[in-house]
C-alpha positions as CSV (number, residue, x, y, z in Angstrom):
1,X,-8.2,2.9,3.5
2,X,-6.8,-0.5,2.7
3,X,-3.0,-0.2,3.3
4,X,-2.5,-3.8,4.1
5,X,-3.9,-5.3,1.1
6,X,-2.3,-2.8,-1.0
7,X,1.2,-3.8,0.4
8,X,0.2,-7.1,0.1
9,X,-0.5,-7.0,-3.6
10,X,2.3,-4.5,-4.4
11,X,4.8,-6.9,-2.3
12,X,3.5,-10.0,-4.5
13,X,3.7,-7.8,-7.7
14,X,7.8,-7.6,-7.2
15,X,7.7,-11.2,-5.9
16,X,8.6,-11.6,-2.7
17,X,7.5,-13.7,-0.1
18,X,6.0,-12.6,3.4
19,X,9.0,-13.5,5.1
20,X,11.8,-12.1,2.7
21,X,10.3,-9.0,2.5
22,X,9.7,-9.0,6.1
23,X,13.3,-9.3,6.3
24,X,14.0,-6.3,4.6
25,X,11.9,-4.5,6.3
26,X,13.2,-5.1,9.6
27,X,9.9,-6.9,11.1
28,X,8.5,-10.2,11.9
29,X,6.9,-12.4,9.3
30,X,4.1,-12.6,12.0
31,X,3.9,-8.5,12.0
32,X,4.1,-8.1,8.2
33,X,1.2,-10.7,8.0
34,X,-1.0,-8.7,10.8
35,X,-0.2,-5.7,8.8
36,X,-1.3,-7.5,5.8
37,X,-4.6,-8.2,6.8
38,X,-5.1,-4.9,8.5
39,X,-5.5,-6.4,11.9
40,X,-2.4,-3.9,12.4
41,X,-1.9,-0.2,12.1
42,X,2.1,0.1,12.0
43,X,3.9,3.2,12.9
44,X,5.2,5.7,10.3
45,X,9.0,4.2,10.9
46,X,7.8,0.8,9.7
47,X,5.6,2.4,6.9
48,X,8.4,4.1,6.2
49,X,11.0,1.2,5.7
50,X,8.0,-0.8,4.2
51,X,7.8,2.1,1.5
52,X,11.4,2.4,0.7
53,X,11.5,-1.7,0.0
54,X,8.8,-1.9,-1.9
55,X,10.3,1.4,-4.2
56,X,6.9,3.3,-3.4
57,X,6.8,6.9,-2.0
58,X,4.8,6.2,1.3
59,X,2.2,9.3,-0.6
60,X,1.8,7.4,-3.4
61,X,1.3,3.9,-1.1
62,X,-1.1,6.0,0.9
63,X,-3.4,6.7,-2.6
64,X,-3.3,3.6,-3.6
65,X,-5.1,2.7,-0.5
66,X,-7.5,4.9,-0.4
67,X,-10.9,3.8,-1.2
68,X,-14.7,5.6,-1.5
69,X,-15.2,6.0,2.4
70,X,-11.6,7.8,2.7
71,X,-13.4,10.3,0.5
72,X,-15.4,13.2,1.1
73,X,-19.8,11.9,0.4
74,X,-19.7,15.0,-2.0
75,X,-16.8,14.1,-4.0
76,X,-17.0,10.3,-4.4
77,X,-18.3,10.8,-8.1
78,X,-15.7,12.6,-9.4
79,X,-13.0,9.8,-7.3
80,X,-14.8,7.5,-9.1
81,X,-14.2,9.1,-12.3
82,X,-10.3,10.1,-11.9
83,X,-9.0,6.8,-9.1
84,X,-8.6,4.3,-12.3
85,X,-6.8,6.5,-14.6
86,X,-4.7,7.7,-11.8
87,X,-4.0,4.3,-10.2
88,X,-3.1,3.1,-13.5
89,X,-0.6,5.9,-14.6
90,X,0.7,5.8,-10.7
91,X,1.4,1.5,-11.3
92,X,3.0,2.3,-14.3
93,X,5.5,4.8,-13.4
94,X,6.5,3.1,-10.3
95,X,6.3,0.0,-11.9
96,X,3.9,-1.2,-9.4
């Protein structure tokens, strides 16, 4: 799973810098960057408030950080096959 990078991007997306969305999010610039770079695993609060600024349902910010290894060896084709087309329709209804 790739949470930070997928915050990351989605934050950048809506065009925010670290520290203004850190802000908003009740955190340190310092935090949001650890986070970021996945040196951090932040509690389900902060993912929480994290979610709700960037207008992303923390399940939805959870798949969009999932990658092969999060998946089951016997079901990584059929990911494969479905993650892009899901992925795209998710960034497009949450404007992502």
């Amino acid at each position: 799973m790739d949470l930070g990078r997928t915050i990351k991007n989605i934050r950048k997306q809506k065009g925010q810098t670290q520290g203004e969305f850190a802000t908003l999010c009740g955190i340190s610039q310092t935090y949001l960057s650890q986070v970021e770079n996945n040196l951090k695993e932040p509690k389900l609060s902060t993912l929480k408030s994290i979610s709700e600024q960037l207008k992303v349902p923390l399940p939805i910010l959870f798949f969009l950080s999932m990658t092969e290894e999060d998946v089951q060896p016997s079901k990584r084709q059929a990911f494969a096959i479905v993650s892009p087309s899901v992925n795209s329709l998710v960034n497009e209804f949450f404007a992502v």
